[in-house]
LUMPAGU-139548 format. One line per field, with one value per residue (C-alpha): residue number from 1; residue in three letters; chain; x, y, z. Coordinates in nm, 2 decimals, padded with zeros to 4 digits. Each point is the difference from the previous one (the first is absolute). Last residue first. Example, Ala and Ser with C-alpha at 12.3 -4.5 7.8 and 13.67 -1.06 7.14 Angstrom:
2
num [2  1]
residuo [SER  ALA]
cadena [A  A]
east [01.37  -00.14]
north [-00.11  -00.34]
up [00.71  00.07]
# end
This chain:
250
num [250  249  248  247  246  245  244  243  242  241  240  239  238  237  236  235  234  233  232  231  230  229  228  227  226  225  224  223  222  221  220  219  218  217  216  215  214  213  212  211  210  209  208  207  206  205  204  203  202  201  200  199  198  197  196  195  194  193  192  191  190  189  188  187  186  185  184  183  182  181  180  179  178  177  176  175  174  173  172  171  170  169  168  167  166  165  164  163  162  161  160  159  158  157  156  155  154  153  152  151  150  149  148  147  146  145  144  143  142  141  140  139  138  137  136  135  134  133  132  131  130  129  128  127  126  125  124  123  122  121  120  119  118  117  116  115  114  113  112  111  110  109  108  107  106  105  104  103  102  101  100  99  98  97  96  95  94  93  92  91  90  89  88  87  86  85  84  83  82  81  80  79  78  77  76  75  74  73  72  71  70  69  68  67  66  65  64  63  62  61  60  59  58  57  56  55  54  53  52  51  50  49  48  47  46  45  44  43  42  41  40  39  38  37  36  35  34  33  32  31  30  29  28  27  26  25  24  23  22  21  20  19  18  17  16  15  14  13  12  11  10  9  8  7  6  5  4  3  2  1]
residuo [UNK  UNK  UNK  UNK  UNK  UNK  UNK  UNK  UNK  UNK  UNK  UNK  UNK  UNK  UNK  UNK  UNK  UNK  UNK  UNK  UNK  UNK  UNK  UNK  UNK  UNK  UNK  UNK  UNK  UNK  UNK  UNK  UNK  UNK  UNK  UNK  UNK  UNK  UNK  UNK  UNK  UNK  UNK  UNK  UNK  UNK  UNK  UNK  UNK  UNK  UNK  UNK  UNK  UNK  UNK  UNK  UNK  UNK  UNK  UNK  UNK  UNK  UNK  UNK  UNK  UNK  UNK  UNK  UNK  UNK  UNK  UNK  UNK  UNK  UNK  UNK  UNK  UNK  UNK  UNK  UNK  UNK  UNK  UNK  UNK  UNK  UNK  UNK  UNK  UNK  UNK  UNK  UNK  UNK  UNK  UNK  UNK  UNK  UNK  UNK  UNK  UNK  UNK  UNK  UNK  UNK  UNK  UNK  UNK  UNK  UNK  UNK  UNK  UNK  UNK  UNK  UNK  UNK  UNK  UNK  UNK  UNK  UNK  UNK  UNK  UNK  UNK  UNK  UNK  UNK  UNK  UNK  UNK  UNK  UNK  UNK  UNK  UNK  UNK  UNK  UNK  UNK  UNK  UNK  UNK  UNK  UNK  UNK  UNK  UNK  UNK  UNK  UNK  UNK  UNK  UNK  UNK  UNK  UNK  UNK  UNK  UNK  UNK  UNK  UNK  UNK  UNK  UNK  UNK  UNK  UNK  UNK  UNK  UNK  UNK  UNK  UNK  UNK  UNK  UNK  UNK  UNK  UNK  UNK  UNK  UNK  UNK  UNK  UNK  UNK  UNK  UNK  UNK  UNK  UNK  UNK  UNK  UNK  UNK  UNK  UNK  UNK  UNK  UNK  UNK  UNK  UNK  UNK  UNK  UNK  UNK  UNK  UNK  UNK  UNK  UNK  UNK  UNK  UNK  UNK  UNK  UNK  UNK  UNK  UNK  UNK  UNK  UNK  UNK  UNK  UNK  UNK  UNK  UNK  UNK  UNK  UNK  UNK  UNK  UNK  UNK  UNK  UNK  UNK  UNK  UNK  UNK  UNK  UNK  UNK]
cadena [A  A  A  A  A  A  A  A  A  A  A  A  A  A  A  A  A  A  A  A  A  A  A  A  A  A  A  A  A  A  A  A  A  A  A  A  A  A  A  A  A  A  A  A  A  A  A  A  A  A  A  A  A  A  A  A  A  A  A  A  A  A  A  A  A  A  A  A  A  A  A  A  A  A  A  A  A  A  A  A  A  A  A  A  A  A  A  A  A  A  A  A  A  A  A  A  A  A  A  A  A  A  A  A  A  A  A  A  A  A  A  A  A  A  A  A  A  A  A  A  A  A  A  A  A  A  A  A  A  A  A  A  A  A  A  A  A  A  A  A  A  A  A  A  A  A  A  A  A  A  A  A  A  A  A  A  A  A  A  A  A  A  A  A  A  A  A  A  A  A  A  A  A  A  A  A  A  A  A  A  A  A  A  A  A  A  A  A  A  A  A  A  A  A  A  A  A  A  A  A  A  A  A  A  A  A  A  A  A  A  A  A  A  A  A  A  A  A  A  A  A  A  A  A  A  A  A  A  A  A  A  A  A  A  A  A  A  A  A  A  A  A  A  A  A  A  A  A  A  A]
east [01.31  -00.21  00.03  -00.26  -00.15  -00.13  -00.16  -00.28  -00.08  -00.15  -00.25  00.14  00.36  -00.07  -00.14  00.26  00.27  -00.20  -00.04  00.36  00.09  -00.24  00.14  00.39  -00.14  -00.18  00.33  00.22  -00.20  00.03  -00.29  -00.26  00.06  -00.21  -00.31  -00.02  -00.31  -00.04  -00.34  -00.15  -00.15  00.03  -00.13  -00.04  -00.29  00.22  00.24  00.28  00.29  00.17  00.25  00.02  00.32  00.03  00.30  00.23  00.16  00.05  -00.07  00.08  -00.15  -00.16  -00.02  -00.22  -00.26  -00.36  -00.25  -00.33  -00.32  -00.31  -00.29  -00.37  00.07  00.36  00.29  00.27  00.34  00.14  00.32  00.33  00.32  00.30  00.01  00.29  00.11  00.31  -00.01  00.21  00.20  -00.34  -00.24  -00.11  -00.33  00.09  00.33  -00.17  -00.18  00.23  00.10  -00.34  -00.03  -00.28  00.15  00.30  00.19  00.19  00.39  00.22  00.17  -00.06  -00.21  -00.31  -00.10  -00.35  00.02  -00.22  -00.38  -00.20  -00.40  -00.09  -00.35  -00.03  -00.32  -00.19  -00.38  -00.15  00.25  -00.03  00.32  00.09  00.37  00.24  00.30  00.22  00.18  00.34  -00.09  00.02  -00.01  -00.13  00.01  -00.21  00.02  -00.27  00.16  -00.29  00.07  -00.14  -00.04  00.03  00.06  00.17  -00.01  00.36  00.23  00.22  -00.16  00.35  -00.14  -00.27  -00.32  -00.34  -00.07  -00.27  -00.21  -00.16  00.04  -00.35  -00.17  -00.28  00.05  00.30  00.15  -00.11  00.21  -00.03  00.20  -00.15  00.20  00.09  00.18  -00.04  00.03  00.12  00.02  -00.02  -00.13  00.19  -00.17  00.21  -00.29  00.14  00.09  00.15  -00.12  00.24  -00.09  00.33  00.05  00.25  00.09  00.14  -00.12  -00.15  00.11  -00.18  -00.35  -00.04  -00.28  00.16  -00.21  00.27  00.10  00.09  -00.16  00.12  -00.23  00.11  -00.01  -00.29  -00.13  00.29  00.04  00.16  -00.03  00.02  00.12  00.05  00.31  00.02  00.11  -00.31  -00.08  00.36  -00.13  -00.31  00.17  00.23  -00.27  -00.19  00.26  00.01  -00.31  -00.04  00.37  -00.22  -00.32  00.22  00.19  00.36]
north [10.06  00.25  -00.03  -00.18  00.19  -00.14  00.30  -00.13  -00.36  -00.03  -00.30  -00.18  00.04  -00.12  -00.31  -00.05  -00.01  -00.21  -00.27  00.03  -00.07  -00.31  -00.17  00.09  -00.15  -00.31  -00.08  00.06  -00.23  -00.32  -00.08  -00.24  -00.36  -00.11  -00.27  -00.30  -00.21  -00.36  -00.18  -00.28  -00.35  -00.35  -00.30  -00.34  -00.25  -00.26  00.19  00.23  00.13  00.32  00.09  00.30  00.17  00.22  -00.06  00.36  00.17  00.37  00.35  00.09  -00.17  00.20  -00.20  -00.05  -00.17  00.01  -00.34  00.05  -00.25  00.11  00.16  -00.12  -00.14  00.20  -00.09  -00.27  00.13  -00.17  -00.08  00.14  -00.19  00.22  00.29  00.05  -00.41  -00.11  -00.40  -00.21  00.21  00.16  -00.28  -00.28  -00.11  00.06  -00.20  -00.32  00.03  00.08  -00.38  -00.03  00.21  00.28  00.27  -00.02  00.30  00.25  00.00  00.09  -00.36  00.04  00.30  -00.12  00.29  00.04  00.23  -00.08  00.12  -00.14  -00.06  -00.27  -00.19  -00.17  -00.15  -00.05  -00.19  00.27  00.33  00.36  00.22  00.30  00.13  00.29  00.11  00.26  00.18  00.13  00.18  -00.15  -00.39  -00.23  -00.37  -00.34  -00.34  -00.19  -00.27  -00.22  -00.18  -00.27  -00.22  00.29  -00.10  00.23  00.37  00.06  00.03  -00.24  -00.24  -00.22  -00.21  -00.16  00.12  -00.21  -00.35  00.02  00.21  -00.05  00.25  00.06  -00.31  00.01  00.14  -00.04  00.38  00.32  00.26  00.42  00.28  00.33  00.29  00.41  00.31  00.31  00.39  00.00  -00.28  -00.22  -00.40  -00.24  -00.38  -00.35  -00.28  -00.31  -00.26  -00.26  00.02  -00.24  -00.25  -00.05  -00.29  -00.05  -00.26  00.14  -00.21  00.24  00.21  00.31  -00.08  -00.37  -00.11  -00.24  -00.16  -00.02  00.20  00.33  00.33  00.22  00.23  00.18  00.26  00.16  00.27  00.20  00.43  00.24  00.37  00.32  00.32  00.33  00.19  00.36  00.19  00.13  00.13  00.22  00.14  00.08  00.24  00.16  00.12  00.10  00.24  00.06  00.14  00.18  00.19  00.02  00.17  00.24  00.15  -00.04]
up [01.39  00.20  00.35  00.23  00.30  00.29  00.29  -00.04  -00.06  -00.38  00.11  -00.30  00.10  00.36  -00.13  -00.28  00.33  00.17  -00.25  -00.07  00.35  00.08  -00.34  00.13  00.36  -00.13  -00.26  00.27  00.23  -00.28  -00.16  00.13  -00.09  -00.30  00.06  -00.08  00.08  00.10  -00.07  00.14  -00.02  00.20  -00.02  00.18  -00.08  00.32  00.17  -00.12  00.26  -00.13  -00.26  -00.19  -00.28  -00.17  -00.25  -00.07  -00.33  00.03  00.05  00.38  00.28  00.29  00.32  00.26  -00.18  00.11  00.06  00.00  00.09  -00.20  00.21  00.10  00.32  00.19  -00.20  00.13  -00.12  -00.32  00.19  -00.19  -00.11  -00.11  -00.25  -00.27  00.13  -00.23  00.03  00.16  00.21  00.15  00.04  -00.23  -00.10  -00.37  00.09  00.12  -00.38  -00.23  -00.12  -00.06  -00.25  -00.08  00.13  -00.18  00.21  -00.21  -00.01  00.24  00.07  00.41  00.05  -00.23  -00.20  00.00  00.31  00.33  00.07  00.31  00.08  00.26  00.09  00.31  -00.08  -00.35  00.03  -00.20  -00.02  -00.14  -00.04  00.02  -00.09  00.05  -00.19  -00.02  -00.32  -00.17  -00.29  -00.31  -00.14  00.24  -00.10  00.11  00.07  00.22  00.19  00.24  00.30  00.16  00.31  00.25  00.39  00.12  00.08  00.01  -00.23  -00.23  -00.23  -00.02  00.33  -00.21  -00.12  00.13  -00.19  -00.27  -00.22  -00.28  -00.28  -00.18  -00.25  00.28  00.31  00.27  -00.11  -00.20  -00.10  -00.07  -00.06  -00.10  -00.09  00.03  -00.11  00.17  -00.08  -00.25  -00.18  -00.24  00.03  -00.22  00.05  -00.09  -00.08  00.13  -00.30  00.23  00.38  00.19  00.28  00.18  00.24  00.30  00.20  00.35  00.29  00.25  00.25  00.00  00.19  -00.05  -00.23  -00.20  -00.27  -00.28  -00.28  00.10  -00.21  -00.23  -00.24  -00.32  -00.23  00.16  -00.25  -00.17  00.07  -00.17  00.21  -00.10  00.25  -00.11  00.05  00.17  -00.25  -00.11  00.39  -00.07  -00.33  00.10  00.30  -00.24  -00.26  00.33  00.08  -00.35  -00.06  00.32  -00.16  -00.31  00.21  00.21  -00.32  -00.05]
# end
């Protein structure tokens, strides 16, 4: 075998193993819906429990391919116009702390692909306390996906572990320096799959938010690095033509 075709296939080998490395797309939906606590209760966590759901019919659903990211905007408004009005604070079944939060929005989406990590920004006016978290569609107790738009849902969307199926638990937006969007990073990769996003924070009067979260695929696994990281060195010393390396004929 000559040096050159034995080069050839070391790289051969090396494109095939980055190829099989999955890609990452993503299907997103805009807000789906918003729940917030009728009343004017302003206690921290304990207040009555009456739920509403403001539901987003006819939300635009968004594919975004990857590599080597995938990523998308969420947005609401709150105490303005024809927007969601806030009212009482979130009762004792949202779980956490960080309290109070007077809303909380459920954005589904899907991964399809690699296994990924995910980080948002976000930009607020009048928007404190804000919260970033991603559980499983599936709802634990009948196994069946979550109707995020019912009322019925609702104390269990604001659930803990048990309740719902938490992939990454409640994260602060950290506090940015002036001039830069507040970030929040996921701990945890989640495999391809069906998941709600879901935020929550305290909304004052003119209240918005805006951000994007991106997706990006987990790193591959340190075999992979070290067979990639041996192959490349191999066809490196065969292109220099080491002395003293001689390759036998076929």
């Amino acid at each position: 075998m000559h040096i050159r075709n034995l080069t050839g296939l070391v790289f051969g080998v090396a494109s095939a193993v980055c190829s099989s490395v999955p890609g990452v797309a993503a299907t997103v939906t805009n807000i789906d819906s918003t729940i917030t606590n009728s009343g004017g209760c302003t206690l921290g966590n304990s207040c009555p429990e009456s739920y509403l759901v403001a539901a987003y019919p006819g939300s635009t659903t968004q594919v975004v391919n990857v590599p080597p990211a995938a990523s998308f905007g969420f947005t609401n408004s709150f105490n303005q116009g024809s927007n969601v009005s806030t009212g009482s604070n979130l009762g004792v079944s949202a779980t956490g702390s960080g309290a109070p939060w007077n809303f909380q929005d459920n954005i589904l989406f899907a991964t399809n692909g690699a296994a990924v990590q995910a980080q948002a920004i976000a930009q607020l006016t009048s928007v404190s306390d804000l919260q970033i978290r991603v559980i499983a569609l599936n709802n634990p107790a009948t196994g069946n996906p979550f109707d995020v738009t019912s009322s019925a849902n609702a104390g269990a969307l604001l659930g803990g572990s048990g309740v719902v199926t938490i992939e990454n638990g409640w994260m602060n937006f950290a506090t940015p320096p002036a001039g830069v969007d507040y970030t929040a990073t996921m701990l945890n990769s989640i495999a391809a799959g069906n998941y709600i996003l879901q935020i929550r924070g305290e909304a004052a009067a003119g209240s918005t938010y805006s951000g994007t979260i991106t997706f990006t695929p987990v790193p591959l696994p340190g075999t992979a690095i070290m067979l990639l990281s041996g192959l490349g060195l191999l066809g490196a010393a065969l292109r220099r033509g080491t002395a003293g390396v001689s390759i036998l004929p076929a």
